[in-house]
N, C-alpha and C positions, 0 to 999 in steps of 0.2 A: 676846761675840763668838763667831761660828760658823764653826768651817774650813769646812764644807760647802755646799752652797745646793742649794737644793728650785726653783729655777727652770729648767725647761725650755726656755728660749727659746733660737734660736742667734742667734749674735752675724754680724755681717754679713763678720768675715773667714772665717769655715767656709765660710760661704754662697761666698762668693768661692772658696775653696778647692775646695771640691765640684764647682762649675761649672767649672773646670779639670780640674778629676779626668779627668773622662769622656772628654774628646778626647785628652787624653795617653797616657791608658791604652789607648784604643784604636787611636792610633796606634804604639804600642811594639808592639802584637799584629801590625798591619799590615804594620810594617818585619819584624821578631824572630821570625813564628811559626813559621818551620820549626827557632830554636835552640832553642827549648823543646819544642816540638809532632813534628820527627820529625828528630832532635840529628843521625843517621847520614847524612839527605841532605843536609843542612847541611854537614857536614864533607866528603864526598866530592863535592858541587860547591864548595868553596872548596881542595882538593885538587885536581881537573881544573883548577880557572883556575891552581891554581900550575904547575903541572905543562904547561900550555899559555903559559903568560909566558917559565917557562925550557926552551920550545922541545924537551921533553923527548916531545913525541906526532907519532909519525909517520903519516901515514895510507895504511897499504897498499892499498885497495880503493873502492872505489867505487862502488855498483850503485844504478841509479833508473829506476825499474819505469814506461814510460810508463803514463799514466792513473793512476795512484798517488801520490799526492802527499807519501809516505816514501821520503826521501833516505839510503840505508846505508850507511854507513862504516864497513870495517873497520879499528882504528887498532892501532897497535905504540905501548907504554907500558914501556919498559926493557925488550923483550924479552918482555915478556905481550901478546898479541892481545883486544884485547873490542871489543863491535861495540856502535855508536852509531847511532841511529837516529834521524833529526829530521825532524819532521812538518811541512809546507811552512813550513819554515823558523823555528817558533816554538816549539814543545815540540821535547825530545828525549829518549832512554832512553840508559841503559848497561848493558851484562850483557858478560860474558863471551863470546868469541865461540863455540864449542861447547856454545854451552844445551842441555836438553832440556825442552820444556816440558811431554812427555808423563811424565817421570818425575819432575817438578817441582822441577825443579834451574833453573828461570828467576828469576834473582835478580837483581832493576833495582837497582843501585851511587848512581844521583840521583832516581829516580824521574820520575815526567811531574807531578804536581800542582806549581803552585808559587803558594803562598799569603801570600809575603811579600816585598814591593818590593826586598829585596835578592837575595832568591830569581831573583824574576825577573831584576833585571840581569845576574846572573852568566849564568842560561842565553844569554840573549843576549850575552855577551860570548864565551861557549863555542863557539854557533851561529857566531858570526863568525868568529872562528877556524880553527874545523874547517872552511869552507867555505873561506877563505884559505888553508891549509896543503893543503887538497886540490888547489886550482890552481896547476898548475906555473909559469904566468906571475906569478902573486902570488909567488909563491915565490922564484920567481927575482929580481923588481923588488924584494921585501924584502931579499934580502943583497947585491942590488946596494947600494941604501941606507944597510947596514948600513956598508956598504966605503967610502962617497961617492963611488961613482960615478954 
């Protein structure tokens, strides 16, 4: 009797297995790639969406450049100012709002790339927001709401 064997062949549940492999795996990249691939925007947009639930982002400003299709928001975050900026309504940035870019002190907090399906939802859940929190009649028909009236 031989513990070993000299046969090469695979057996049809590898086969099975392997052919599974490949869609899973790249769908986990799909959903996950910004927690592995760039961990600090990952956390700093799942930070704004907390931070935008508990009602905790004010938006002081507001500027939209006709012919431009970037919408500027300057927002108040406990007392810190950084400006937000969303490209006809589907990417966005965040940096502090006294940048400089000439002395390269421009430092984007989520960045604009979003490579992973939960990436995306959250920007868009940001987007809505900040565009909701900017309108005062939203604003106001929200804590009407809040109150049942």
């Amino acid at each position: 009797m031989s513990h070993f064997t000299d046969d090469n062949s695979k057996s049809t549940l590898s086969i099975i297995i392997m052919i599974l492999m490949f869609p899973l795996v790249g769908a986990s990249m799909w959903i996950f790639y910004e927690y592995w691939g760039e961990p600090k925007y990952w956390k700093n947009r799942w930070r704004l969406y907390r931070l935008l639930k508990k009602d905790k982002v004010k938006v002081k400003s507001v500027k939209n450049d006709d012919g431009i299709e970037i919408c500027r928001y300057v927002i108040d975050i406990e007392g810190k100012k950084y400006q937000l900026d969303i490209w006809a309504g589907k990417e966005m940035t965040l940096c502090e709002e006294n940048f400089n870019i000439s002395r390269g002190c421009y430092v984007n907090y989520i960045g604009l790339f979003k490579g992973s399906l939960i990436t995306k939802w959250l920007n868009n859940k940001a987007i809505k927001s900040i565009i909701e929190i900017s309108d005062i009649q939203r604003t106001r028909d929200r804590k009407l709401k809040k109150l049942g009236l």
